[in-house]
TITOR-434715 format. One record per residue: residue number from 0; residue in three letters; y negated, x, z negated of N, C-alpha, C, O in turn. Coordinates in nm, 3 decimals. Example, Ala and Ser with C-alpha at 12.3 -4.5 7.8 and 13.67 -1.06 7.14 Angstrom:
! TITOR-434715
num residu n_north n_east n_up ca_north ca_east ca_up c_north c_east c_up o_north o_east o_up
0 ALA 0.569 1.319 -0.780 0.450 1.230 -0.780 0.330 1.320 -0.780 0.332 1.424 -0.846
1 SER 0.225 1.285 -0.708 0.106 1.367 -0.714 -0.003 1.290 -0.787 -0.114 1.341 -0.804
! end
This chain:
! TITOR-434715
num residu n_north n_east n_up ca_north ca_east ca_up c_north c_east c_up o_north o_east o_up
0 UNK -8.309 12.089 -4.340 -8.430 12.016 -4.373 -8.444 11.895 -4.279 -8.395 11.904 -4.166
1 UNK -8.514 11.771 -4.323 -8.536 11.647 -4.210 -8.629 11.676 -4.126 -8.708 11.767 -4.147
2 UNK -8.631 11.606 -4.027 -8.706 11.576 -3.938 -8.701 11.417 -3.931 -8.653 11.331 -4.005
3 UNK -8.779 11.415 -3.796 -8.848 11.256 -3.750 -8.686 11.179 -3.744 -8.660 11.079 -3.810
4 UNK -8.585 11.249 -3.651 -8.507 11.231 -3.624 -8.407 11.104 -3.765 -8.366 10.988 -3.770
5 UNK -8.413 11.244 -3.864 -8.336 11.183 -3.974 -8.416 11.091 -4.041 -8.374 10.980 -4.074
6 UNK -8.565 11.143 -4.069 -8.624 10.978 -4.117 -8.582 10.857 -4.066 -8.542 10.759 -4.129
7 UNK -8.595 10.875 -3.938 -8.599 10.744 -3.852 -8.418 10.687 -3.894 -8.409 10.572 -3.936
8 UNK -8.312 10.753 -3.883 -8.166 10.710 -3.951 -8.178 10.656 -4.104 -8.131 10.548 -4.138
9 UNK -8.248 10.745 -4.195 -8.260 10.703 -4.261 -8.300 10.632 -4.324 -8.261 10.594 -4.434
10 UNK -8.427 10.589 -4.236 -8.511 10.452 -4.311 -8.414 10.320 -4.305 -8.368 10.242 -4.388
11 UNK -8.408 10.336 -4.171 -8.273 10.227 -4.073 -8.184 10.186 -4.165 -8.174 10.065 -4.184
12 UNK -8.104 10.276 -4.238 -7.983 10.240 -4.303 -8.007 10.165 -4.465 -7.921 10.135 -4.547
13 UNK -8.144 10.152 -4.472 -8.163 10.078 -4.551 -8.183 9.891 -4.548 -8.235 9.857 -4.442
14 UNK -8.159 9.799 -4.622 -8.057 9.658 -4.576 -8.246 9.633 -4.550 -8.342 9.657 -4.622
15 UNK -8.233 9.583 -4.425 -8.309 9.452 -4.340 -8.445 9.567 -4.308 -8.550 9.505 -4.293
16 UNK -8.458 9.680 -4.298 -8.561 9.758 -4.273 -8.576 9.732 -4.170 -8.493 9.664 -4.110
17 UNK -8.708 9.784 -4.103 -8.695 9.741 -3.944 -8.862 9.852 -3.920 -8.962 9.847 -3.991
18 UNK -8.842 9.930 -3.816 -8.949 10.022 -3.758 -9.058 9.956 -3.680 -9.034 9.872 -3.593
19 UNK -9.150 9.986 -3.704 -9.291 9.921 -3.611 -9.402 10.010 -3.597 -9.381 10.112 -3.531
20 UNK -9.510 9.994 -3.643 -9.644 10.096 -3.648 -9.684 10.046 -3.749 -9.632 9.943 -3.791
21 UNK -9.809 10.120 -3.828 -9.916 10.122 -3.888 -10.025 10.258 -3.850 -10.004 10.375 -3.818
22 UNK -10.076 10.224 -3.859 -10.231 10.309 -3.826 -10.191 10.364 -3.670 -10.249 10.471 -3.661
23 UNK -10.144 10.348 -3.588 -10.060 10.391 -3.480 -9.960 10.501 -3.461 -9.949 10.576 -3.364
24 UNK -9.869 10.495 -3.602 -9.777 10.583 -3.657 -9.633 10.475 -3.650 -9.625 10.353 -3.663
25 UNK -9.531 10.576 -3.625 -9.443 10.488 -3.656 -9.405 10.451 -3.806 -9.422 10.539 -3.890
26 UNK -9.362 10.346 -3.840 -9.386 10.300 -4.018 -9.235 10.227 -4.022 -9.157 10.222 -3.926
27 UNK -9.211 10.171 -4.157 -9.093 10.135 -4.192 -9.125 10.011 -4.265 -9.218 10.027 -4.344
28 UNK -9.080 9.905 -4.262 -9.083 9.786 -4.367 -8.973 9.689 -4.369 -8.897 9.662 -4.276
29 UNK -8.976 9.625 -4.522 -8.855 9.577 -4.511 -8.931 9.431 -4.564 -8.968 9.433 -4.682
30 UNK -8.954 9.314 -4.493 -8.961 9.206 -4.490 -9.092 9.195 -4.529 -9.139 9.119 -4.614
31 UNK -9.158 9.291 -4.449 -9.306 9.294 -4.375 -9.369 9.366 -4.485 -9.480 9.331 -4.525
32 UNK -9.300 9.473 -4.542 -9.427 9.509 -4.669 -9.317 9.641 -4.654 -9.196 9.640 -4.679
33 UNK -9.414 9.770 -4.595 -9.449 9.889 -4.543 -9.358 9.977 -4.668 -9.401 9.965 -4.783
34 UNK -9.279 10.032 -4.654 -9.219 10.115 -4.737 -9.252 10.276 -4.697 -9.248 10.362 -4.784
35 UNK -9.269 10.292 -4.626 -9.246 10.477 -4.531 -9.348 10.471 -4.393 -9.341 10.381 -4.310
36 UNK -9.440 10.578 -4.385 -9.501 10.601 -4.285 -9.502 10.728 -4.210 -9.548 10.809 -4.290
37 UNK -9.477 10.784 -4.109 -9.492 10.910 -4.032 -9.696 10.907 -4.026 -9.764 10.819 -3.971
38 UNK -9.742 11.013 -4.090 -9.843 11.085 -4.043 -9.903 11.098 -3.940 -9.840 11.193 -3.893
39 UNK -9.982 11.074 -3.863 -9.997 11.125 -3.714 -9.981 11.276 -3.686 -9.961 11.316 -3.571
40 UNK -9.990 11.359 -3.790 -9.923 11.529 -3.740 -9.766 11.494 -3.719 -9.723 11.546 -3.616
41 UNK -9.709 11.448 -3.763 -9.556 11.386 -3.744 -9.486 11.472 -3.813 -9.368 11.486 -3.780
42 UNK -9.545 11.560 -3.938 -9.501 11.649 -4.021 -9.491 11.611 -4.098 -9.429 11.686 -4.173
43 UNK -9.533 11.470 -4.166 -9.582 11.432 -4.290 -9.554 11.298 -4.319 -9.561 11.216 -4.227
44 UNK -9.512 11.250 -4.475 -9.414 11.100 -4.471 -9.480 11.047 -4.576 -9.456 11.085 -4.691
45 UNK -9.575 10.950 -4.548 -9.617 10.838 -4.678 -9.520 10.733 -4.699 -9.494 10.641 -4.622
46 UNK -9.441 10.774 -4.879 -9.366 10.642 -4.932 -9.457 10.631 -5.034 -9.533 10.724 -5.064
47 UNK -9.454 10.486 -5.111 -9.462 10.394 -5.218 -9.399 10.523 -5.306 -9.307 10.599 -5.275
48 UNK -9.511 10.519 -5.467 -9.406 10.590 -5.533 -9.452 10.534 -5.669 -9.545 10.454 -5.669
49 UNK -9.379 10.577 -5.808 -9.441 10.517 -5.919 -9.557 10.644 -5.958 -9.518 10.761 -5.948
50 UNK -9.703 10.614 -6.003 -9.749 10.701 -5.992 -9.731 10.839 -6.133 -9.779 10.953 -6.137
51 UNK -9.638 10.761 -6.239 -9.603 10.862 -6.317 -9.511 10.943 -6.254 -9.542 11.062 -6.259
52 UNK -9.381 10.910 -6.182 -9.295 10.970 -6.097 -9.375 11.066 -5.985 -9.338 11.176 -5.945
53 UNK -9.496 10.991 -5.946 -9.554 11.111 -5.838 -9.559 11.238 -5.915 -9.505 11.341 -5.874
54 UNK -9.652 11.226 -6.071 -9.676 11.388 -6.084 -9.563 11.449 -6.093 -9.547 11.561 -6.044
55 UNK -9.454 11.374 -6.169 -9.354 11.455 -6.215 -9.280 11.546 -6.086 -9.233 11.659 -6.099
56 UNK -9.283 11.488 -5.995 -9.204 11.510 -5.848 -9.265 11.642 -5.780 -9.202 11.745 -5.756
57 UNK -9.455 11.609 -5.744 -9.547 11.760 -5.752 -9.543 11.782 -5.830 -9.660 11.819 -5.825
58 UNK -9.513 11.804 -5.939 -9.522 11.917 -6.051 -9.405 12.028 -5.995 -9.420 12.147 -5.967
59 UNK -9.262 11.931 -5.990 -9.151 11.968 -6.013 -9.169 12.062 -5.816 -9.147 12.181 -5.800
60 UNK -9.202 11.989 -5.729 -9.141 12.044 -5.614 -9.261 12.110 -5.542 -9.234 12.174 -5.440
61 UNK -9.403 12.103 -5.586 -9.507 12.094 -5.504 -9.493 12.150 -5.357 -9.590 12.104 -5.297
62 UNK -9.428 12.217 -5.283 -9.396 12.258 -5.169 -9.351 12.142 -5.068 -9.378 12.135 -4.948
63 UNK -9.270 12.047 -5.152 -9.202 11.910 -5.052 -9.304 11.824 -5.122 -9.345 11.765 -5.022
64 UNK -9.388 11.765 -5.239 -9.441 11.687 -5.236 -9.603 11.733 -5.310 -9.634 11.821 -5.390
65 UNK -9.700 11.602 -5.218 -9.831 11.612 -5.249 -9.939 11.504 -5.219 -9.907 11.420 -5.135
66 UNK -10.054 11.496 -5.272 -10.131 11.402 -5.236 -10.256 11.469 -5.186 -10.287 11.586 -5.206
67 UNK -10.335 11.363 -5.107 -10.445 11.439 -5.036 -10.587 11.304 -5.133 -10.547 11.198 -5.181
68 UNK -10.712 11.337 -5.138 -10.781 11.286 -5.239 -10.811 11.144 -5.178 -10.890 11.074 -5.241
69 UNK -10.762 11.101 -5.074 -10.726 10.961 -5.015 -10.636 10.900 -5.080 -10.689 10.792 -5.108
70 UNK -10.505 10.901 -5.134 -10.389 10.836 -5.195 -10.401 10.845 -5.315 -10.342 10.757 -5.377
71 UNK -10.485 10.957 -5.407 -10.473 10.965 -5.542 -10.474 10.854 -5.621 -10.392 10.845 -5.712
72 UNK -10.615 10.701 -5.585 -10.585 10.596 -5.673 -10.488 10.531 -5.624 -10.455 10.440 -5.701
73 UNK -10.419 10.537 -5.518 -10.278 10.482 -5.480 -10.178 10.479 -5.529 -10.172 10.564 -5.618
74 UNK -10.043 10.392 -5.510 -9.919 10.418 -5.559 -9.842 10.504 -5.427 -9.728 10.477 -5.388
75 UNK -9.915 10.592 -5.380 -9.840 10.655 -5.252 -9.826 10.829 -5.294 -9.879 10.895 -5.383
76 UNK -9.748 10.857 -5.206 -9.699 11.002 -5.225 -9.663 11.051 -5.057 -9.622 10.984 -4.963
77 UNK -9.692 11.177 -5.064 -9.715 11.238 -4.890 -9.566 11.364 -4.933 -9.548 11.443 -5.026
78 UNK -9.492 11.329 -4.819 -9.367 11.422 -4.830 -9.406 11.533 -4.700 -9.483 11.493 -4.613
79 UNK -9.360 11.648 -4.692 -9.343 11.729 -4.626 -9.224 11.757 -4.587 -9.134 11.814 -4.649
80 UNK -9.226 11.693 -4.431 -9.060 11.692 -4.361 -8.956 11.807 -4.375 -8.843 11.802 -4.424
81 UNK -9.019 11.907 -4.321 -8.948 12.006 -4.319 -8.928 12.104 -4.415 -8.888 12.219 -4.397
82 UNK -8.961 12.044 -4.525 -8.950 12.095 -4.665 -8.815 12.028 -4.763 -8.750 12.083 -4.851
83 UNK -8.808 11.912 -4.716 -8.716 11.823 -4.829 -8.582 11.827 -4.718 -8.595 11.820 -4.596
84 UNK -8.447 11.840 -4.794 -8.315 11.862 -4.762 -8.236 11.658 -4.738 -8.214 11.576 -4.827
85 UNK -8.221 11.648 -4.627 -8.236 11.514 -4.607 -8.121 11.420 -4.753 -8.130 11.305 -4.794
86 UNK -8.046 11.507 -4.784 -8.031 11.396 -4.929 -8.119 11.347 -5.024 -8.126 11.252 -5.103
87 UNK -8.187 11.449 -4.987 -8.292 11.438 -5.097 -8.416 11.310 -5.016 -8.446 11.207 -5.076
88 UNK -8.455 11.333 -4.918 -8.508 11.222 -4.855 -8.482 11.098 -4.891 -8.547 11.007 -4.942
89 UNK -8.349 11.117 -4.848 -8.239 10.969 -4.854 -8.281 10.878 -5.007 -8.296 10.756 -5.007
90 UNK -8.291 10.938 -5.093 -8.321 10.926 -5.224 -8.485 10.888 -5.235 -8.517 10.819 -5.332
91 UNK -8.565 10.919 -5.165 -8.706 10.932 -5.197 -8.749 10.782 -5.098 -8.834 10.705 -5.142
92 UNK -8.690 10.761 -4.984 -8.684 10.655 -4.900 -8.605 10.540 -4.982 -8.681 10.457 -5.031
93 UNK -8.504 10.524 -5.001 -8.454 10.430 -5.096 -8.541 10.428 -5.202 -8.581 10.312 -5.192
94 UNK -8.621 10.491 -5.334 -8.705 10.418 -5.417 -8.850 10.395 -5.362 -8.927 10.336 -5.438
95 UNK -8.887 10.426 -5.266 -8.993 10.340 -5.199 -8.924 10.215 -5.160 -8.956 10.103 -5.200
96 UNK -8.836 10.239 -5.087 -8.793 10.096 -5.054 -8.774 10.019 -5.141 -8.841 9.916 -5.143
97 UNK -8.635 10.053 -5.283 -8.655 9.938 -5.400 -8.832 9.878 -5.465 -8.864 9.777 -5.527
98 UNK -8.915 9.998 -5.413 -9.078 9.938 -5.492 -9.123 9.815 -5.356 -9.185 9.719 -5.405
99 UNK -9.104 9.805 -5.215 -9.139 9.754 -5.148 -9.032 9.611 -5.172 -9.097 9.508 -5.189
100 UNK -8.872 9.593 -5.174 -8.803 9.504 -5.128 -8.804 9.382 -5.221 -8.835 9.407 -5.338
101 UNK -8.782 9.280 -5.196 -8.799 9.142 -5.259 -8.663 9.196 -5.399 -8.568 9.274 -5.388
102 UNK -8.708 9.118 -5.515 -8.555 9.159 -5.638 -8.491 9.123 -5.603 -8.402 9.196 -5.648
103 UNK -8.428 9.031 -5.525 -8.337 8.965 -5.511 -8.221 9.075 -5.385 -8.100 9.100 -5.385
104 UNK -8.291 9.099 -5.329 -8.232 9.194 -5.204 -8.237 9.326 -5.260 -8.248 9.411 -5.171
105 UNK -8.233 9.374 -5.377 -8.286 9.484 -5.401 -8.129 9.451 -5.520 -8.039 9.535 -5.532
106 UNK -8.129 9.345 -5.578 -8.031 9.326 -5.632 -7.881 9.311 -5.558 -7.772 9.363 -5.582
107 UNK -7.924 9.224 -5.463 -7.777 9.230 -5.369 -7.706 9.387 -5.277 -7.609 9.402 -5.203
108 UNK -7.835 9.503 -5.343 -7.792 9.632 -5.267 -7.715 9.750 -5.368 -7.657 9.854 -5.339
109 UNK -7.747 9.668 -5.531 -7.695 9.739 -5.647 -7.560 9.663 -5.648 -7.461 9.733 -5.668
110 UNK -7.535 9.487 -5.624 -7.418 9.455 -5.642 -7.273 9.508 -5.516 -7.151 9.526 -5.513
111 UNK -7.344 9.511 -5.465 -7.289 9.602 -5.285 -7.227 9.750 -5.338 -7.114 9.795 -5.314
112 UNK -7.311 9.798 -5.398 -7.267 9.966 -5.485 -7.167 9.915 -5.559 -7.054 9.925 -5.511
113 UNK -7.177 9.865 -5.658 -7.103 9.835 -5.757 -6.995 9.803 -5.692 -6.897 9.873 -5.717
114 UNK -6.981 9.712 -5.609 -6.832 9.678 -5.595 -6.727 9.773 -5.478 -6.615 9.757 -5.429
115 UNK -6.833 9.874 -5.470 -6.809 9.968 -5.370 -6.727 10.056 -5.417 -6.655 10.114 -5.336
116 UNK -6.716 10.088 -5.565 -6.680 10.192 -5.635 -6.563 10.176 -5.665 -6.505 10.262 -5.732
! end
């Protein structure tokens, strides 16, 4: 299961991310627009999500994902660290990030795959 540890690798390894604060948490953004936040319990991970994809995700996992009646009119979703298997993270951090990153850089990270293969 992740921890702070692997968030923090994993946000990183996403192109031009860079760690700072928000609310006095450590947070994630990629060209100043907030993709991933640590909780102040430091148990708990606010990403960007689509909000049809949120229910489907609590429906599907409710143990790793949930909202508290603060985020509901939001496009945000609250992960539970030590619940989600860090591939699975890896995955949940990358489409916050594609909802946060400019198209263009978001495009140059699909042409990067592609020619990877």
């Amino acid at each position: 299961m992740a921890d702070v540890a692997a968030l923090r690798r994993l946000a990183l390894a996403l192109p031009e991310a860079e760690e700072g604060t928000a609310y006095g948490t450590p947070a994630w953004r990629v060209r100043k627009k907030m993709f991933a936040r640590l909780r102040d319990d430091g148990q708990h991970l606010v990403v960007t999500v689509d909000r049809g994809e949120r229910e489907l995700l609590m429906g599907a996992e409710p143990a790793v994902f949930f909202i508290t009646d603060h985020y509901r009119p939001y496009h945000y979703m609250l992960v539970r660290l030590g619940a989600i298997p860090e591939d699975e993270l890896a995955e949940v951090l990358e489409d916050s990030w594609r909802r946060a990153a400019p198209t263009r850089l978001v495009k140059e990270r699909d042409e990067e795959a592609t020619s990877s293969r």
